[in-house]
N, C-alpha and C positions, 0 to 999 in steps of 0.2 A: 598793386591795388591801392585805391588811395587812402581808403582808411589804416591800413597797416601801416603806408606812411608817413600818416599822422600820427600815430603813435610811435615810429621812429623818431620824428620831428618834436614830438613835446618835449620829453627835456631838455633838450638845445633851446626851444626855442622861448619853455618857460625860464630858462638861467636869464637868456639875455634881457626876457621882460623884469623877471625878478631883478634884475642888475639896475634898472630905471628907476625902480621903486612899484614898480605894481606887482597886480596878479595878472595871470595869464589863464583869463575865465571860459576860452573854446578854442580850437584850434581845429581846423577842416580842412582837407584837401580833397579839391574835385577836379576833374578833366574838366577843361574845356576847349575844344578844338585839340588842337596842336599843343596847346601848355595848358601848364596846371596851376588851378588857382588857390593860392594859400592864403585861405582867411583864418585871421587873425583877431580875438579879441580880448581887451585888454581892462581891467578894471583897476581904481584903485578906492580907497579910504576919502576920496574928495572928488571923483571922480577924476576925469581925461580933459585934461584941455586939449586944442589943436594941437601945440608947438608941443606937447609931451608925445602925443600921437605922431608926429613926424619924425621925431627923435628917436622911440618905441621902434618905426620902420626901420630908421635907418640900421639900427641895431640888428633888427630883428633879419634883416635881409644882408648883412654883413655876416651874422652868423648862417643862413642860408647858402652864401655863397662859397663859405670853407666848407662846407658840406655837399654841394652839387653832386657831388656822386649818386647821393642818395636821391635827390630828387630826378636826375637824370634828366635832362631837356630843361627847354624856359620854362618859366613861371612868371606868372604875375602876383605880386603879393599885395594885399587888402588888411590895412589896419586899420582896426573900426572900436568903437568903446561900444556898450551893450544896450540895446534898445528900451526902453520904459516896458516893453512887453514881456520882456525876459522874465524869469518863472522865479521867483526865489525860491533855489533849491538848497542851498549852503550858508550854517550859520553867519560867512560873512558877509552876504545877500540881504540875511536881515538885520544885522548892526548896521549897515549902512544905507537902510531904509529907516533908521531910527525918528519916529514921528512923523512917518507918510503914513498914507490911508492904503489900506491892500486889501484886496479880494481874495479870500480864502474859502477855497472849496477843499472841505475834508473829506478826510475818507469815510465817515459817516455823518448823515445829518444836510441839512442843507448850507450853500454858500453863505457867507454872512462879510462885511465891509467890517472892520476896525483900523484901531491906528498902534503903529511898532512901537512897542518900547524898546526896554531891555531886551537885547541877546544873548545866550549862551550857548553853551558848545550841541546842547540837545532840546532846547525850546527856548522861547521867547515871548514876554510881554505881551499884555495887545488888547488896547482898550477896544471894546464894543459895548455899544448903548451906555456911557456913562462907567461902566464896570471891568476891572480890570482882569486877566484873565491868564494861563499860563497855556500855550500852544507847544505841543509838543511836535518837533518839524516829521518826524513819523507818523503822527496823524492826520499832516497836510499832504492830499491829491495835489490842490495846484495853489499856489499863490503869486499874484501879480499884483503891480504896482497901479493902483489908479492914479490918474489924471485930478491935480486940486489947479483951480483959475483962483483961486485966494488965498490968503495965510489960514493955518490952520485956528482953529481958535483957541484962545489963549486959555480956558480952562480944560480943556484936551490935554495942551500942552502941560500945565500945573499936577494934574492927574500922573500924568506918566513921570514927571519930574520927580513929585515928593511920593512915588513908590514905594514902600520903606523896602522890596524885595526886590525893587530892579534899577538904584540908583547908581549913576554913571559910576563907572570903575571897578562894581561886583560884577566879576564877567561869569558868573552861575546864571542869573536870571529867571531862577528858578527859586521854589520856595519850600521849605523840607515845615513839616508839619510833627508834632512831637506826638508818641502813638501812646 
């Protein structure tokens, strides 16, 4: 079954990626025809260039290949880095959307646009309408990356910077209030 053998497959197959330098952000195995298809996808802190993505393969299918047992028949393997669509599900989803604009639809209330600040391990920054905010990723249904065709503007930018609660290097990103 191909999901059980992706989960045989992940930690092999995230060493090899962790060994490049990235993460190794999905991993699937479907039939297709005759062989099975191992998609792979692969994130990092700067994201994926090409020539890191070929490298990623060649690894990634070298370790594949000490392992054929397991996969048992050909495969075609697909290394890919992660589409704009992808969901921010994992704190380091939102550090590394730090000063994009996202669509967040919570678990209560309606959708609303802001922009990433600070990340920590259980919420994250996030300016909306001029006001800064603390999001906690258990109260996000869905969050996705929008699309900007310009630079952000520079006092968005200023806002999230001089945050006194979510400046680069306090990886909390969070703000404790005295009771």
């Amino acid at each position: 079954m191909p999901n059980e053998l992706a989960s045989r497959l992940e930690p092999l197959v995230a060493e090899a990626v962790g060994a490049a330098g990235f993460d190794l952000d999905a991993l699937d195995v479907q039939q297709a025809g005759r062989r099975k298809l191992v998609k792979v996808v692969v994130d990092g802190d700067e994201g994926v260039e090409l020539d890191k993505v070929a490298e990623i393969s060649r690894a990634v299918s070298a370790v594949l290949d000490q392992h054929d047992h397991l996969i048992a028949g050909a495969y075609t393997l697909e290394v890919t880095s992660p589409g704009l669509d992808r969901p921010l599900t994992k704190p380091r989803h939102w550090r590394r959307s730090r000063n994009r604009l996202v669509r967040v639809t919570p678990k209560e209330g309606p959708a609303y646009i802001g922009r990433v600040g600070a990340a920590g391990e259980d919420s994250v920054r996030i300016l909306v309408d001029g006001e800064i905010r603390d999001l906690r990723y258990a109260d996000v249904r869905k969050a996705v990356v929008e699309v900007e065709f310009k630079q952000p503007p520079a006092e968005e930018l200023r806002l999230l910077e001089t945050d006194s609660y979510g400046k680069i290097g306090e990886g909390a990103g969070t703000r404790e209030e005295s009771r």
